[in-house]
N, C-alpha and C positions, 0 to 999 in steps of 0.2 A: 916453242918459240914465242916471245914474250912480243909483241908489236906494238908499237909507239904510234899506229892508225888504223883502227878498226877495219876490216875488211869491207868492201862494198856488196851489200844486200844484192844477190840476183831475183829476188823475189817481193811481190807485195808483200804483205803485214799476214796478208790472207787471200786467197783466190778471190779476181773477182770474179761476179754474179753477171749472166747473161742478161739482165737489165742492165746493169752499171757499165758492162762491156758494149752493149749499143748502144748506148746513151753517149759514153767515152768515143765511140766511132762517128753518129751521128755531130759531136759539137765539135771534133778533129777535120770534121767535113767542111763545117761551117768555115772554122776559122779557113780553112786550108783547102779551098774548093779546087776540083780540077780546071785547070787550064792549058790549054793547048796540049803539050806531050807532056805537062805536069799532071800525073796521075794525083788524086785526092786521095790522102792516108787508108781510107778503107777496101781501097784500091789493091793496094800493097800489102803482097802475102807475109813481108815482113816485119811490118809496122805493129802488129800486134804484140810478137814479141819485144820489141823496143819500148810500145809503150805499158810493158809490164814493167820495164828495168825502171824505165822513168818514175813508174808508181813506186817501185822497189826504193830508187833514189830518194824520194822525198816522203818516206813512211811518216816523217809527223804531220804531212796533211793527207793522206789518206783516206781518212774519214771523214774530212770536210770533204775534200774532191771526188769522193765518189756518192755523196748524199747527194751534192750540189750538181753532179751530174745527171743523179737520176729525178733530179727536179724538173731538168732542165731537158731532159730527154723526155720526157710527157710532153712537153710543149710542139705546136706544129709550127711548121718551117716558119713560117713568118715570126710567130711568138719567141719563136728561138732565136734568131734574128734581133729582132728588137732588145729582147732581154740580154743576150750576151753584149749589146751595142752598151746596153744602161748598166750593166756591170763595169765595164771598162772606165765608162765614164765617169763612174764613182768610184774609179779604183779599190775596187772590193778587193778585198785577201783573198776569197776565195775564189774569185775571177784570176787573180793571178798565180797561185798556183797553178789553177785548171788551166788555164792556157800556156805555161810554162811548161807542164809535162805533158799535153798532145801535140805543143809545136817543138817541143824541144824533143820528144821521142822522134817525130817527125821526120827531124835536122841528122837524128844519129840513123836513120835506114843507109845503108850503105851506098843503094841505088838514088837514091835522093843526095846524097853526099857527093858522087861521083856529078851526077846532071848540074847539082851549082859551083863545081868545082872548089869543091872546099876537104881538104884532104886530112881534117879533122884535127885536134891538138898535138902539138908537134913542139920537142925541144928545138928554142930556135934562140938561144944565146947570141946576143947581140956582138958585134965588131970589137978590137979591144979600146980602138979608136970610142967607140960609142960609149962606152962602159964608163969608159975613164972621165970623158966629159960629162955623164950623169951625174958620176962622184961630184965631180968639181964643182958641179952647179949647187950641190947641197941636197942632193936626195935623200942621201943620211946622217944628215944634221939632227933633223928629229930625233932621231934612235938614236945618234951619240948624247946630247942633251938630255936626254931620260935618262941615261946612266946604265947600268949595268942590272939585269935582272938575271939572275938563275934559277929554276924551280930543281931541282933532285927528282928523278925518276925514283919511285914506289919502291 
């Protein structure tokens, strides 16, 4: 079967390393402290697995995010603290990865899914009322003005 979308990765690049895995728990903590009946990621016996997918999902930063974690896991709570704050704030690449795939694994635990009521991506085709007034307004004005592209499949 020839696929027109590569399958999605259930796996990292490469297993990680029980450093890089509590470094990845410890800065998932940070961001993502427990509160109240909010359990904190390392909390959650399923969180692990999620945030494998999540490394699986974004293998081309991989390597940044788990250097950068385990840099960042040597540091003690406050150091950790501080530095993930001065990360953000310089919008580092590797700050946003790293926080993209321990909160975004996070978001996918099911159990966490359920608590903020969010019943995860969902075909939700809009009214035809709605549809048609997009049209009208010119949504795909763009794409009719470019004209016509075809590529041929291989």
């Amino acid at each position: 079967m020839n696929r027109s979308v590569p399958p999605h990765p259930s796996a990292p690049p490469r297993p990680i390393t029980g450093d890089e895995q509590a470094a990845l728990l410890r800065i998932a903590d940070a961001l993502i402290p427990a509160r109240g009946e909010d359990a904190a990621p390392s909390d959650i016996a399923e969180y692990q697995r999620h945030l494998e997918l999540a490394l699986a999902a974004r293998d081309d930063a991989f390597g940044a995010v788990t250097r950068l974690a385990v840099v960042l896991g040597a540091l003690d709570d406050g150091q950790l603290d501080r530095e993930l704050r001065a990360l953000h704030a310089r919008a580092d690449d590797g700050f946003q990865a790293l926080s993209a795939i321990v909160c975004g694994a996070y978001l996918t635990v099911p159990e966490v899914r359920t608590r903020i009521g969010y019943p995860g991506q969902e075909n939700r085709p809009p009214p035809f009322d709605q549809a048609a007034e997009e049209i009208m307004n010119g949504i795909l004005d763009p794409v009719i003005a470019r004209g016509s592209r075809y590529t041929p499949a291989p």
